[in-house]
C-alpha positions as protocol buffer text, in pm:
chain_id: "A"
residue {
  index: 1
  type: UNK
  ca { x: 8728 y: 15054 z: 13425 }
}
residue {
  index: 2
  type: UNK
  ca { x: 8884 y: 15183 z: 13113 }
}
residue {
  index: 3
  type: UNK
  ca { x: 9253 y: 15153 z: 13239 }
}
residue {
  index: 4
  type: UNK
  ca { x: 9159 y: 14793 z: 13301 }
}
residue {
  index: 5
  type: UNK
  ca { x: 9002 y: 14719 z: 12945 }
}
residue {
  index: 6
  type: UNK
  ca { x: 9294 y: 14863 z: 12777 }
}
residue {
  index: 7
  type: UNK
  ca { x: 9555 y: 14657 z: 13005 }
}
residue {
  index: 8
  type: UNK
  ca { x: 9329 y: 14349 z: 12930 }
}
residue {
  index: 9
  type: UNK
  ca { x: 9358 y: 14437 z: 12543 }
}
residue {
  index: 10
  type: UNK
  ca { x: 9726 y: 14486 z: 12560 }
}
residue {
  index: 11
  type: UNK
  ca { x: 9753 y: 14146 z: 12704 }
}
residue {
  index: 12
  type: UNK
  ca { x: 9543 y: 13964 z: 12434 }
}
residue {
  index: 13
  type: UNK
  ca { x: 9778 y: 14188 z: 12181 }
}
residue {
  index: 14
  type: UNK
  ca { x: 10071 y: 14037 z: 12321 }
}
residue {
  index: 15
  type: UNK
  ca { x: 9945 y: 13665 z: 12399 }
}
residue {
  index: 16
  type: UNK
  ca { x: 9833 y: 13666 z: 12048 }
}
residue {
  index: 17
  type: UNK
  ca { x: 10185 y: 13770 z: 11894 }
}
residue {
  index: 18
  type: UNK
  ca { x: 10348 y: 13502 z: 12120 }
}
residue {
  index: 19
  type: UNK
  ca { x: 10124 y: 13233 z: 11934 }
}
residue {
  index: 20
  type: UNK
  ca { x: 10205 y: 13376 z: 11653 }
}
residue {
  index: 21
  type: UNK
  ca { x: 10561 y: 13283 z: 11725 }
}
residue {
  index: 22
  type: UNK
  ca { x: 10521 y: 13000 z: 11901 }
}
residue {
  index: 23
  type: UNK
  ca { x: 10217 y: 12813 z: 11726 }
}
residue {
  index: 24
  type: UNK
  ca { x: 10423 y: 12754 z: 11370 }
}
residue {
  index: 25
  type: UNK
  ca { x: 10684 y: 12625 z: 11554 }
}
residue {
  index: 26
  type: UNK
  ca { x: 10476 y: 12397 z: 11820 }
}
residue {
  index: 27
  type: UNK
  ca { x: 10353 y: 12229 z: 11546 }
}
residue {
  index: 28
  type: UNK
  ca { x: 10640 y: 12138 z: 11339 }
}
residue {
  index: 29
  type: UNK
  ca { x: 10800 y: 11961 z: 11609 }
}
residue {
  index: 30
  type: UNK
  ca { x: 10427 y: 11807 z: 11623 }
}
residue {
  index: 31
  type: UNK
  ca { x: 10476 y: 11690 z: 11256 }
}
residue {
  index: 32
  type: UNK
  ca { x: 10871 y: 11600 z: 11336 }
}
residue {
  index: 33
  type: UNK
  ca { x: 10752 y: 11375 z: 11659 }
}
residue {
  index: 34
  type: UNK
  ca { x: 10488 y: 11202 z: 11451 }
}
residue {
  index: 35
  type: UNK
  ca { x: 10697 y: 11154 z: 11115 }
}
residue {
  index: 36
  type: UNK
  ca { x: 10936 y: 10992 z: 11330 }
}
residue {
  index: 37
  type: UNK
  ca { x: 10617 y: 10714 z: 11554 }
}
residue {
  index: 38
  type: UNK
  ca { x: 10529 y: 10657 z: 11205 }
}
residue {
  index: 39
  type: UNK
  ca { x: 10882 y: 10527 z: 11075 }
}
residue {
  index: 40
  type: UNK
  ca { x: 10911 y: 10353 z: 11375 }
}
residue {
  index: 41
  type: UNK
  ca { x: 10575 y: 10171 z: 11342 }
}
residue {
  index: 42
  type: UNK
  ca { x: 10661 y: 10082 z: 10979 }
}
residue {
  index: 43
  type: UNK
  ca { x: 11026 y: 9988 z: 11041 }
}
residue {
  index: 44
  type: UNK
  ca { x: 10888 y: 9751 z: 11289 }
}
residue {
  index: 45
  type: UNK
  ca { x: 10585 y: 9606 z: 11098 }
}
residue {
  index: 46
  type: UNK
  ca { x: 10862 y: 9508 z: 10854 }
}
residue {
  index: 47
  type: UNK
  ca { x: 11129 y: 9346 z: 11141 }
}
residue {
  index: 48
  type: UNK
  ca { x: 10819 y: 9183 z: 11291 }
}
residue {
  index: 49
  type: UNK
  ca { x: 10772 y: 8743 z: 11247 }
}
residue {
  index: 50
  type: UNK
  ca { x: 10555 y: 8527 z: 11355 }
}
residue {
  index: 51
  type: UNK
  ca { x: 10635 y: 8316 z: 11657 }
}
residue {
  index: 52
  type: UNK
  ca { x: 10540 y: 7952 z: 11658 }
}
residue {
  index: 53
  type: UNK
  ca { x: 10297 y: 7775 z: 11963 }
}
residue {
  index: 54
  type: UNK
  ca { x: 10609 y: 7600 z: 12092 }
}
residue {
  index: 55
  type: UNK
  ca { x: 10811 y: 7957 z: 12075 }
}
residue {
  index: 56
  type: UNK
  ca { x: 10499 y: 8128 z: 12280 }
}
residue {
  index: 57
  type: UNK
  ca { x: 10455 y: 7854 z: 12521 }
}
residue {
  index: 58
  type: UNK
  ca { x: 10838 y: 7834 z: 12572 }
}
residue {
  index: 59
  type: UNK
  ca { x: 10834 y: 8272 z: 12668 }
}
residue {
  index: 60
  type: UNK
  ca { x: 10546 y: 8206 z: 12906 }
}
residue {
  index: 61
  type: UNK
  ca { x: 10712 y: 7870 z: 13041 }
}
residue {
  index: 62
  type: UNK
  ca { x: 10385 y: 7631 z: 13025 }
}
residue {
  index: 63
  type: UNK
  ca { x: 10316 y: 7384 z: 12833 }
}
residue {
  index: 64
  type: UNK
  ca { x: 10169 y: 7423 z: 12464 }
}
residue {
  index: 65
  type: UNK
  ca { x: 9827 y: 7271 z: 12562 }
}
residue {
  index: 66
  type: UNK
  ca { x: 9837 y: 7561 z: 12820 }
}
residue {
  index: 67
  type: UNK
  ca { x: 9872 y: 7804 z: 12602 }
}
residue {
  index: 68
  type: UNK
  ca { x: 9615 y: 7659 z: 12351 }
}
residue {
  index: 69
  type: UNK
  ca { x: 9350 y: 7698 z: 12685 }
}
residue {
  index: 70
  type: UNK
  ca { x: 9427 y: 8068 z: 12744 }
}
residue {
  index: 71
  type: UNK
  ca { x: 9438 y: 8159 z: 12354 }
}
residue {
  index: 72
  type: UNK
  ca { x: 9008 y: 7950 z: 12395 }
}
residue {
  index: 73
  type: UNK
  ca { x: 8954 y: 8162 z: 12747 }
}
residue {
  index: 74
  type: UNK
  ca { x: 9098 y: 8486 z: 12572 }
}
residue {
  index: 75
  type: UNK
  ca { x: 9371 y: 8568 z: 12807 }
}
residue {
  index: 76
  type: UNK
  ca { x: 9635 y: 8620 z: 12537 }
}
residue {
  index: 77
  type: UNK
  ca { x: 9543 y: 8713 z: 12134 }
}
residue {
  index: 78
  type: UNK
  ca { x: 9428 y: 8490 z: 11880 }
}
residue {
  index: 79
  type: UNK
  ca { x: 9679 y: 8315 z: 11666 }
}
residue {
  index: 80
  type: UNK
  ca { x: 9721 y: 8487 z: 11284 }
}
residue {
  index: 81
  type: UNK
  ca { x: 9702 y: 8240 z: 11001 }
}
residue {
  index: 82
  type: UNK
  ca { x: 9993 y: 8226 z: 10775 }
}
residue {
  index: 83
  type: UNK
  ca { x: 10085 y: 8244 z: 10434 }
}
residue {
  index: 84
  type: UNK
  ca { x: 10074 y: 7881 z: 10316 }
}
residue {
  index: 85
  type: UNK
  ca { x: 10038 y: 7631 z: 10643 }
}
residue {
  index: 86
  type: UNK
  ca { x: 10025 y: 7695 z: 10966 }
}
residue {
  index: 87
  type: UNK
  ca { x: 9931 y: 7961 z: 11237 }
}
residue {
  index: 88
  type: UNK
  ca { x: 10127 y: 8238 z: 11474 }
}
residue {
  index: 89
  type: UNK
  ca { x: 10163 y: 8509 z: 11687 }
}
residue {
  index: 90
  type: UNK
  ca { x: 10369 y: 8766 z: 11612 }
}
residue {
  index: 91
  type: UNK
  ca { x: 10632 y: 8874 z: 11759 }
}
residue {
  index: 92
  type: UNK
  ca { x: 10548 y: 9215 z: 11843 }
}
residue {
  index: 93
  type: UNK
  ca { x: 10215 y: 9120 z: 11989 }
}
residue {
  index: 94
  type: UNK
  ca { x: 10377 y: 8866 z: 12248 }
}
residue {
  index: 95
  type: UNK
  ca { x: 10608 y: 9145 z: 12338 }
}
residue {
  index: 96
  type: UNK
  ca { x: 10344 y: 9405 z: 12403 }
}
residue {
  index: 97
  type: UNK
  ca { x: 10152 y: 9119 z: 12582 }
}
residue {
  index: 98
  type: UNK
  ca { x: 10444 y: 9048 z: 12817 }
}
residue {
  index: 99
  type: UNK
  ca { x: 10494 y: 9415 z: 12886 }
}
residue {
  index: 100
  type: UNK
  ca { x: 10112 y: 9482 z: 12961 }
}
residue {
  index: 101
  type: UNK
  ca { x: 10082 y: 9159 z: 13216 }
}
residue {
  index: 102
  type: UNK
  ca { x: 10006 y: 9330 z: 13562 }
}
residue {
  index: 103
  type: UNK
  ca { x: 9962 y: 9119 z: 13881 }
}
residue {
  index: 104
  type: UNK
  ca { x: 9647 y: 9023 z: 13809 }
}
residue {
  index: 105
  type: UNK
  ca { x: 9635 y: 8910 z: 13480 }
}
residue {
  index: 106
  type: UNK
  ca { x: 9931 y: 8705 z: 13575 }
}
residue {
  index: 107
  type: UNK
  ca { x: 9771 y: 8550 z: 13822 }
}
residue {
  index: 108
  type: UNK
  ca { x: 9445 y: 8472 z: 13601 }
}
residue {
  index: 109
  type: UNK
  ca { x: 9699 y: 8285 z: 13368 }
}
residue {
  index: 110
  type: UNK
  ca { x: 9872 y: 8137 z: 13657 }
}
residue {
  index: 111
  type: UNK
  ca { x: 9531 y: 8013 z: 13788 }
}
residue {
  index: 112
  type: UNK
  ca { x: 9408 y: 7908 z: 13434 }
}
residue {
  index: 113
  type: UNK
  ca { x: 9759 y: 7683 z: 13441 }
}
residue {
  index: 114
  type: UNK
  ca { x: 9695 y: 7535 z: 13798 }
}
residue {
  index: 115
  type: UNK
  ca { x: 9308 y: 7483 z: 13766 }
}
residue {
  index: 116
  type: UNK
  ca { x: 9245 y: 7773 z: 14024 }
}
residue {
  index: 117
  type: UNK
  ca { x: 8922 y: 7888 z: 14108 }
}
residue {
  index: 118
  type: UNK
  ca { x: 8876 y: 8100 z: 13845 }
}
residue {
  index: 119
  type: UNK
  ca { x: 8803 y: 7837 z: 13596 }
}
């Protein structure tokens, strides 16, 4: 029973020297990796416009009073007001949308185009 307490001590001894080695390191290339999502994030909040309703409704190919319905029903994001006149998505946003759309929520907008049953 001793043997096997001192074998289990020498591995904690040498587990524990590992981290020691490997922890610092782990997370600066923690640090690095976010750094670098940050500066991405900001680099793109400052390349990012605002898309107009004619813009949006020309991406999803339906008309503009379509896209006026699913903005009301909550299939796609709200419109942002802009600085002076007007209103917008931006660009980003109808991106991420487009990327997100599965089967189903493309067929919830196609049915909220058609006047399917799930009106």
């Amino acid at each position: 029973m001793q043997r096997q307490s001192g074998l289990l001590n020498d591995i904690e001894v040498v587990l524990e020297r590992a981290l020691d080695r490997i922890l610092p390191r782990l997370l600066r290339e923690l640090v690095r990796e976010q750094d670098a999502i940050s500066a991405t994030a900001a680099s793109h909040q400052l390349t990012d416009r605002f898309m107009s309703l004619q813009e949006v409704a020309t991406v999803f190919g339906v008309h503009r009073t379509t896209l006026l319905r699913w903005e009301q029903r909550q299939l796609i994001p709200s419109r942002r007001r802009l600085p002076g006149q007007g209103t917008g998505w931006l660009k980003s946003e109808i991106a991420s949308l487009l990327l997100r759309l599965d089967r189903t929520q493309s067929s919830r907008l196609k049915d909220a185009h058609l006047g399917g049953a799930n009106e």
